[in-house]
N, C-alpha and C positions, 0 to 999 in steps of 0.2 A: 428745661423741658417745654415749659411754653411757648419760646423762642421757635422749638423744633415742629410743635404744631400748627402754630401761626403762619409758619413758612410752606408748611405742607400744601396745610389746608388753601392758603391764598395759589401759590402755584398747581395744585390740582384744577384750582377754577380756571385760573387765565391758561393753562395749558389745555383743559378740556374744549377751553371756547377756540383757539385756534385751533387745535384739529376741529372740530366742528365744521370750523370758517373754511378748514384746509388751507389754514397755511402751514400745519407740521402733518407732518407724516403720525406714524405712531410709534414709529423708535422716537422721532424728533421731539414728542411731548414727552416719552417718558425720559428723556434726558435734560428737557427744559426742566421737571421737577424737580430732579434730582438736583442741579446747579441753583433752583429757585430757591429751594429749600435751604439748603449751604449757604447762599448768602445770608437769607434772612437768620438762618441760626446763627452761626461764624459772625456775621456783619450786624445792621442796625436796619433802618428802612431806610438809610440815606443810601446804602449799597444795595439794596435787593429793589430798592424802584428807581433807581437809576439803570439798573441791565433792563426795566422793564420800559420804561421810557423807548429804551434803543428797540426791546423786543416789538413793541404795540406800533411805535413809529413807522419801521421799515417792514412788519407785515403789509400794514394798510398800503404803504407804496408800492410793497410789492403787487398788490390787486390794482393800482391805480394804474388807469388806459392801458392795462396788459396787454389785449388787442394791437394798443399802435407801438408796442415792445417786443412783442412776439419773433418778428422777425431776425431783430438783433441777437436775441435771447436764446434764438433754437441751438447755438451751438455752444451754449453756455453749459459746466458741468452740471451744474444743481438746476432747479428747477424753482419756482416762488414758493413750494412747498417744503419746510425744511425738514431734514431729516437730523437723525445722533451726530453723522459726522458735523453737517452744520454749525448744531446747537454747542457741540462741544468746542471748536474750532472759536467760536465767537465767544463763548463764555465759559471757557475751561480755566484759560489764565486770569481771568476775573476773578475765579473761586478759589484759585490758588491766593493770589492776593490776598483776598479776605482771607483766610483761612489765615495765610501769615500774620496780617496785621491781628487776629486776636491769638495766634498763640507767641508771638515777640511782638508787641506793639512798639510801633516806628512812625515818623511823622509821613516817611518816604512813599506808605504804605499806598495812604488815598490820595496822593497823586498819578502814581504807577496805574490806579487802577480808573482811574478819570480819565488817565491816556490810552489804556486798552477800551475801552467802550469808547470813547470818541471816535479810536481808529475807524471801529466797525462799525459805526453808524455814520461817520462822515463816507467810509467806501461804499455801503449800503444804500444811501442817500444817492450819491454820484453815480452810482450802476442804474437805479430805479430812472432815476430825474433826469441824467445824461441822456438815456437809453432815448428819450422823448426831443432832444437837440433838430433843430433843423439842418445845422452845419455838421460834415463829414469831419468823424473824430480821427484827432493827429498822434501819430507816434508818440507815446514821451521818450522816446529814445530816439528817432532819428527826427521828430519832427514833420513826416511825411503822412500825406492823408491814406488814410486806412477805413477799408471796409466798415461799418457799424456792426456792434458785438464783439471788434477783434479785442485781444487778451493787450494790454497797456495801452490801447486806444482811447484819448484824452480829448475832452469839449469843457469850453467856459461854461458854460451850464452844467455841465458836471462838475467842476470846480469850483463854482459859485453854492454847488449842491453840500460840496463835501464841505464849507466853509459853514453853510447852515447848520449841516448835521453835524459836526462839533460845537457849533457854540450850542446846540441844544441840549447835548448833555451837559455843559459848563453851566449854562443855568440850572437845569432840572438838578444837578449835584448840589448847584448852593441853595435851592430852595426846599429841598429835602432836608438837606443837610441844618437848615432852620430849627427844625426842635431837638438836635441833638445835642447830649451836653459835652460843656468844651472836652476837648480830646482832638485826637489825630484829624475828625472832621472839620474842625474850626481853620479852615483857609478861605482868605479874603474873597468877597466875593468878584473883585477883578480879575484876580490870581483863577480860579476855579472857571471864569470867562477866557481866560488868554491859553490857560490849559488845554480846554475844549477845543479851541480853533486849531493852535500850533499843533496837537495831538492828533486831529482830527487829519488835518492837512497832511501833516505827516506820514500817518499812517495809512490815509488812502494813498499819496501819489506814491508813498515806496511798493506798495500793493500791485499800483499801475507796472511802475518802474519791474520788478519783479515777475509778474503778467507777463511781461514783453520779452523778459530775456532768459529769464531761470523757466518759469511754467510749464510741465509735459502739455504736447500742443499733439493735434493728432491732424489726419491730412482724408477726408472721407473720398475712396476710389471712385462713388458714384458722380459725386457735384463736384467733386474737386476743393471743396469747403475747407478752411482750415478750423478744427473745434477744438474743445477741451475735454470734449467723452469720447468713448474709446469707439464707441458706435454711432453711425449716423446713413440714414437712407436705409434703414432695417438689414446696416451690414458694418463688419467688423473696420473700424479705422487704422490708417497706419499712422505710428509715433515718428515724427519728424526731429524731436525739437524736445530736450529737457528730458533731465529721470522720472521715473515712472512715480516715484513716491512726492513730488514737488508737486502736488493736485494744488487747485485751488485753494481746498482746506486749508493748507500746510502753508501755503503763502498768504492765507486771512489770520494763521497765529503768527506767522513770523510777523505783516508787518502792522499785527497789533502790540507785539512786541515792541518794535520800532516808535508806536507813537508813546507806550509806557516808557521809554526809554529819555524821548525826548524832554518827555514833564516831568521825569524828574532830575533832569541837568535844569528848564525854567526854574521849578520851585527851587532848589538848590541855590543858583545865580540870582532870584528877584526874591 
């Protein structure tokens, strides 16, 4: 029962202060609790302040030089302000993990979930810090230069970004993961470093990769703009490109997926 309070109380605060800040909406905070809460109860605080790492991280990026990201961004689905779909999208499958590892505990558990958060803070990272690139981002699919904002549009500084934002939680996991007693947490801390990145990596570029080819894209009549919301120019958009239910959301769990996936074929193999 302590567990359940501890986890409340701490995620009422850090969710009340981003809305505050505006960076969650208010479905958005009252879903960060809900997920805040679950880890810390389900999990330990090596699980509930590692999603926050990723949480506190990529707010602040999201406010950082928003002004000179603006422009890329306007035809981005979501906004720097998260909303339930968001908060769920990025730490739905988080919760589930935990929740697995404490009712069949498994060694597999907190790797799987090292590689879902790194996913979305290595993409989160690469969207913020990319978005600021002086060089016109490239296809990951064909390789060709592409407008800034477009959906699988890729810059070495975007990929140097997402390479950051995994090993950050690779570290922040093994330094969390510090007072906890041996159990499924105890992974080396190179192992929990190489995680982060391979994770991280992974799970942003399949994210790009996915962006470019599966994502509903929409075509705005007014600009001619190709977005990702259904509206733009205070008028309704046409769908070009991809099914309707493939939103962005849906491609930040699938390839968070992808990077849980990868770390645990690493832990497995090393």
């Amino acid at each position: 029962m302590v567990e359940w309070v501890i986890g409340l109380v701490c995620s009422l605060i850090i969710a009340g202060a981003a809305y505050a800040k505006r960076s969650l909406s208010a479905s958005g905070a009252a879903m960060a609790v809900v997920v805040g809460t679950l880890l810390y109860a389900f999990g330990s605080l090596a699980w509930f302040g590692t999603l926050i790492v990723f949480f506190v991280t990529s707010s602040l990026l999201s406010k950082w030089k928003q002004r000179l990201k603006a422009a890329a961004e306007s035809g981005y689905a979501k906004s720097g302000r998260r909303d339930a779909g968001q908060v769920f999208a990025n730490g739905g499958i988080a919760v589930l993990l935990c929740v697995g590892h404490y009712v069949w505990p498994h060694p597999l558990w907190w790797p799987a979930f090292i590689g879902v958060l790194a996913s979305v803070n290595a993409d989160t990272w690469a969207t913020e810090i990319g978005g600021l690139s002086r060089s016109q981002p490239r296809s990951i699919v064909s390789g060709r230069k592409v407008p800034a904002g477009t959906s699988g549009g890729v810059t070495w500084l975007g990929i140097a970004a997402s390479f950051a934002g995994g090993l950050t939680i690779g570290v922040s996991a093994w330094l969390l993961s510090l007072g906890e007693p041996a159990g499924t947490e105890s992974v080396s801390p190179w192992m929990l470093l190489l995680l982060g990145i391979c994770g991280g990596l992974a799970g942003s570029l399949s994210d790009s990769w996915m962006g470019a080819v599966w994502q509903v894209m929409y075509r705005c009549p007014v600009c001619g703009k190709e977005i990702e919301k259904s509206r733009h120019c205070d008028t309704a958009a046409v769908r070009f490109r991809g099914a309707s239910f493939m939103t962005n959301d849906t491609v930040n769990m699938i390839s968070s997926l992808v990077g849980g996936a990868v770390c645990i074929v690493l832990y497995k193999l090393f």
